[in-house]
C-alpha positions in Angstrom: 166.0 186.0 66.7 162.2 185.0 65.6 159.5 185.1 68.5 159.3 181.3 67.8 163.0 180.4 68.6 162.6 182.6 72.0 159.8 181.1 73.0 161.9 177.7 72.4 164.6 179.1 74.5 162.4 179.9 77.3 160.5 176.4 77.2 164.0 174.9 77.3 165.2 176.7 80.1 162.4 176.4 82.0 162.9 172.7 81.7 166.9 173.1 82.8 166.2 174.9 85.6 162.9 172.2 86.5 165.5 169.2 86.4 167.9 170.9 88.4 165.2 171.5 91.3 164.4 168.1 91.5 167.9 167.1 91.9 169.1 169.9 94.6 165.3 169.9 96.4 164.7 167.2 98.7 160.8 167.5 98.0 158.9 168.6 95.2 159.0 172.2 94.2 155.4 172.7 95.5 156.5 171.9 99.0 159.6 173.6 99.1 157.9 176.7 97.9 155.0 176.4 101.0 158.3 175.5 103.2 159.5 179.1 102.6 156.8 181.4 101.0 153.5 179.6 102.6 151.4 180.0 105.4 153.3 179.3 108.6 152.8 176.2 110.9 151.7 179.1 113.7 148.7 179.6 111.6 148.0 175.9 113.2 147.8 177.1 116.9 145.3 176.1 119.1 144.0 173.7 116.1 143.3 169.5 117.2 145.0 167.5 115.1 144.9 163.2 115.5 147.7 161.1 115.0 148.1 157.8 114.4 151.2 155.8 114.7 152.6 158.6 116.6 155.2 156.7 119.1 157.7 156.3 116.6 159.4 157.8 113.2 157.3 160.0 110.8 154.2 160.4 113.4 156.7 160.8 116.4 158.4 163.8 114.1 155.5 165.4 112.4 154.1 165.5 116.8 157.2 167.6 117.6 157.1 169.6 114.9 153.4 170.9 115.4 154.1 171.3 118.9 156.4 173.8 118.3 154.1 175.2 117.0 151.2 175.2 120.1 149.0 172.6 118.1 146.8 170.6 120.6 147.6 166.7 119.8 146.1 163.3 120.3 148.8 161.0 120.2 147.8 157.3 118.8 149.4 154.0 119.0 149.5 150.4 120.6 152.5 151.6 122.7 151.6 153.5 125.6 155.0 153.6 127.3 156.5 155.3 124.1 153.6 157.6 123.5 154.5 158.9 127.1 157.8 159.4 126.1 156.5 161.3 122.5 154.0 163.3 124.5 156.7 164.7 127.0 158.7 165.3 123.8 156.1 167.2 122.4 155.9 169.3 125.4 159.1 170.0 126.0 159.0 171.3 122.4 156.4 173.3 122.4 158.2 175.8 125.5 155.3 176.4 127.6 152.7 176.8 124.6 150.8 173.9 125.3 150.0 171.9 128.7 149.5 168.6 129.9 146.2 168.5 128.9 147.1 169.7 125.1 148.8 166.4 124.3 146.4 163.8 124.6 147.7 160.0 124.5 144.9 157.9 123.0 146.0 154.1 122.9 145.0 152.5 120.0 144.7 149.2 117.7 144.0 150.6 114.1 142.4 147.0 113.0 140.1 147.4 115.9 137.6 148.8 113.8 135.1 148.5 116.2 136.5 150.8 118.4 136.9 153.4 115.7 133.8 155.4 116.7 134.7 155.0 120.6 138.0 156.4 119.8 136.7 159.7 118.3 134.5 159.8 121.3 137.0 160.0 123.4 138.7 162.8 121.1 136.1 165.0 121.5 135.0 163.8 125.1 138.5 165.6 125.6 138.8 168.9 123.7 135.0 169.4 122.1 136.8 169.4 118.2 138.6 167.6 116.0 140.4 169.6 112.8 142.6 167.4 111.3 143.2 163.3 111.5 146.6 162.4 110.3 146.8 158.2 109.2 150.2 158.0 109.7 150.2 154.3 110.9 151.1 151.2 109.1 153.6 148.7 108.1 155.9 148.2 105.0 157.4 145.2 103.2 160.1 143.1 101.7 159.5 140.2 99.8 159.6 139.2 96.1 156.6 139.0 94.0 156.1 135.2 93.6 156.8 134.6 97.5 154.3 136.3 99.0 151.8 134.2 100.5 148.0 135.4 100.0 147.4 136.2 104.1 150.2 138.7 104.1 148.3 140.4 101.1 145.0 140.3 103.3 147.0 141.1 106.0 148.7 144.3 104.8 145.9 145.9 103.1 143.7 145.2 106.2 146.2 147.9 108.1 147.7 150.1 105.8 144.1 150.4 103.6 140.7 149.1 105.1 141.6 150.1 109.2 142.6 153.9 107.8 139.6 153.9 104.9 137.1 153.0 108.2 138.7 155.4 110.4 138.6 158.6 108.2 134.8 157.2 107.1 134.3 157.4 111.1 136.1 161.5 111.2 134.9 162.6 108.0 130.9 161.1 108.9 131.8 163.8 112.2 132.9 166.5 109.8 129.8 166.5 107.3 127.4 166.7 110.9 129.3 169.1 112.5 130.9 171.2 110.1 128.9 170.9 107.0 131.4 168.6 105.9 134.7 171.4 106.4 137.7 169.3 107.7 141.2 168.1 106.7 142.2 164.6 106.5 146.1 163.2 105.6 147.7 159.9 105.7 151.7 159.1 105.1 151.3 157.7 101.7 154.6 156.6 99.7 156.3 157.3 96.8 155.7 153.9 96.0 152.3 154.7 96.1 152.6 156.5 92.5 155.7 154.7 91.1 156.4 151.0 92.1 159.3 149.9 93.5 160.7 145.6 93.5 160.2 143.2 96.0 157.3 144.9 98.0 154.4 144.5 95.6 151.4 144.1 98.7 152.9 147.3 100.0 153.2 149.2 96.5 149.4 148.3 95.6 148.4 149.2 99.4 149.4 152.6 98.9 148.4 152.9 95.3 144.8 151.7 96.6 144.9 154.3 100.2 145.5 157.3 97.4 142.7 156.3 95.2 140.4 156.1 98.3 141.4 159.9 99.5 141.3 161.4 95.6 138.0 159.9 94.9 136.8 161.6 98.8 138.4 164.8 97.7 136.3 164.5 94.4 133.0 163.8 96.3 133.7 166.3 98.8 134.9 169.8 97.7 135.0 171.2 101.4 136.8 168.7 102.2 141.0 169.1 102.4 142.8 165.9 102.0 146.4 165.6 102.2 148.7 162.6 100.9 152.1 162.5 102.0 154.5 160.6 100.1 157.9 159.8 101.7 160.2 158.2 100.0 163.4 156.2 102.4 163.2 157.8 105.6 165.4 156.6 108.5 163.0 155.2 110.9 162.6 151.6 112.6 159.9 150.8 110.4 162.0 147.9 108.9 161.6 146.7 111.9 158.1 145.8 111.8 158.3 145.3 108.0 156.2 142.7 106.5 157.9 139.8 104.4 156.1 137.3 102.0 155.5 135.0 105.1 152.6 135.2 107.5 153.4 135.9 110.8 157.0 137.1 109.8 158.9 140.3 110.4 161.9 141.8 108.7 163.9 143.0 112.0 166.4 144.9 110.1 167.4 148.5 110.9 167.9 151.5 108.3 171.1 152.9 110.2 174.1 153.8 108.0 172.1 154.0 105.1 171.2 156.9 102.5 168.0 158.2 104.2 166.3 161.6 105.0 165.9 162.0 108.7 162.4 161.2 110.3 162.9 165.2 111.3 163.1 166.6 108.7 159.8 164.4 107.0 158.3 165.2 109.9 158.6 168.8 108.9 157.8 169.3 105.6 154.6 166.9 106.7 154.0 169.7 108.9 154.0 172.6 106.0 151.7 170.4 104.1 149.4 170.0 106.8 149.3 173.9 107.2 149.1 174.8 103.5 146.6 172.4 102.6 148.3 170.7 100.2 146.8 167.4 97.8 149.8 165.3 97.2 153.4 165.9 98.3 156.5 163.7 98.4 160.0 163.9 99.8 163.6 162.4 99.5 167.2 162.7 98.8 168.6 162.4 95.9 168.0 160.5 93.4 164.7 159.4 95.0 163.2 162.9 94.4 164.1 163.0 90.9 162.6 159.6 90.1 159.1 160.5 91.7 158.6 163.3 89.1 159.5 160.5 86.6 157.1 158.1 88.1 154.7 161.0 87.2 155.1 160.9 83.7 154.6 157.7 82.0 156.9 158.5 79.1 159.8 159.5 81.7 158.7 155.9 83.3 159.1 153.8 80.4 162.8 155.7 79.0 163.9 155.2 83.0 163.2 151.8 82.6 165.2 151.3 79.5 168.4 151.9 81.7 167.5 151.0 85.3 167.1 147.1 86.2 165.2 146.2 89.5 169.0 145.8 91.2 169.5 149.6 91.2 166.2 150.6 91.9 166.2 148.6 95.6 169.0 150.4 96.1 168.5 153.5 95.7 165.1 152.3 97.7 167.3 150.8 100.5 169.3 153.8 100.7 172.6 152.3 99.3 173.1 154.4 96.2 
């Protein structure tokens, strides 16, 4: 055997075994590797970390999993009754690590942008630091292409891009005067974010938009840690919420018996990427997992496309395949 066919061999293995990852993995190799090998979640304790769109799903989660782990927590939503509920979650969790005191609930509107600087205020009124702000709040969508009216694309970027670009201007502004601009910031991207998926175009160029904001921050500022998320279907109520093509309109429909990773288990590997410092992560089941390394390759996009009409890919989206 020549050097050149062995070095063939290898290459080809190494892509067997690569394809095989992202079909048994549940997140990209990356993560799983930090999941097991990292630094642990413990390293987080006694840390401040800010999140929004924490009564429910992904935020709710990622709150109990840091808990766990004696992470101090500011808790942010418009729903104060359920953020009561998170926060005695979170302290029943964290088995006499953290008190009262350590889980702060801060009610918020995100499109309040006024309020923004108030808000941090108030975060630091409270525990004298802030380490790391989590945008985990926002809304999805359902609607084809030609039916969305123009004020739900307003709308939708106004929440899930402009009221999370102001409020990590706002934190990162209190990193660079505090901290010589040392800090980490995350937001709960998408998937879709990187690879497009039918019938929720505002939402798909949202998220494309949110990640260019936080690479070209991470460019300008070294220091800086910035951490995208990118879930693909998880089963939450954020169909619930869901925006459709129609102003004013809400999807109402619920994600139960469906193909979906549980909100726990985001919520965890959220967590190790939060720890580990890590630029851009995604999770999902199969075959969800295996399609956002294709949505990574352009080539891999196009073949996929070949084979896969719009039909399948909703599904698979929606949990159904």
């Amino acid at each position: 055997m020549s050097f050149l066919e062995f070095l063939l061999i290898l290459l080809v293995a190494y892509y067997v075994i690569y394809v095989l990852l992202w079909i048994v993995l549940d997140c990209n190799v990356a993560l799983w590797i930090k999941s097991k090998f990292g630094v642990s979640l413990s390293s987080m304790r006694g840390q401040v970390v800010w999140i929004t769109g924490a009564s429910s799903g992904i935020g709710r989660s990622l709150a109990l999993s840091l808990a766990r782990h004696g992470v101090r927590l500011v808790l942010s939503a418009r729903r104060v009754e359920q953020l009561e509920e998170v926060q005695k979650e979170c302290l029943a969790a964290a088995r006499g690590l953290l008190a009262t005191k350590d889980v702060l609930i801060l009610p918020m509107d995100m499109l309040q942008l006024q309020r923004h600087e108030s808000n941090l205020f108030d975060v630091l009124n409270h525990f004298d630091r802030l380490d790391v702000l989590v945008n985990n709040a926002g809304r999805s969508q359902r609607a084809s292409w030609t039916d969305i009216e123009i004020e739900v694309d307003r709308e939708l970027f106004e929440l899930d891009v402009f009221s999370v670009v102001h409020l990590t201007r706002v934190v990162v502004r209190y990193f660079v005067e505090q901290n010589g601009g040392r800090g980490h910031v995350a937001a709960t991207s998408s998937i879709a974010g990187f690879g497009p998926v039918p019938f929720s175009a505002t939402y798909c160029a949202a998220k494309h938009a949110l990640n260019a904001y936080l690479l070209s921050l991470k460019l300008e500022m070294r220091k800086l840690d910035v951490t995208i998320f990118a879930p693909g279907p998880i089963a939450t109520d954020f169909l619930q919420e869901a925006f459709t093509g129609e102003q004013g309109a809400k999807l109402g429909k619920s994600t139960a018996n469906q193909k979906r990773m549980t909100a726990e288990r985001c919520g965890e590997l959220f967590a190790v990427a939060l720890a580990n410092k890590m630029d851009l992560t995604w999770c999902g089941l199969f075959p969800v997992n295996l399609l956002a390394y294709c949505a990574r390759n352009p080539t891999l996009t196009k073949i996929l496309g070949q084979f896969m009409t719009e039909q399948t890919l909703n599904k698979i989206r929606e949990g159904k395949l």
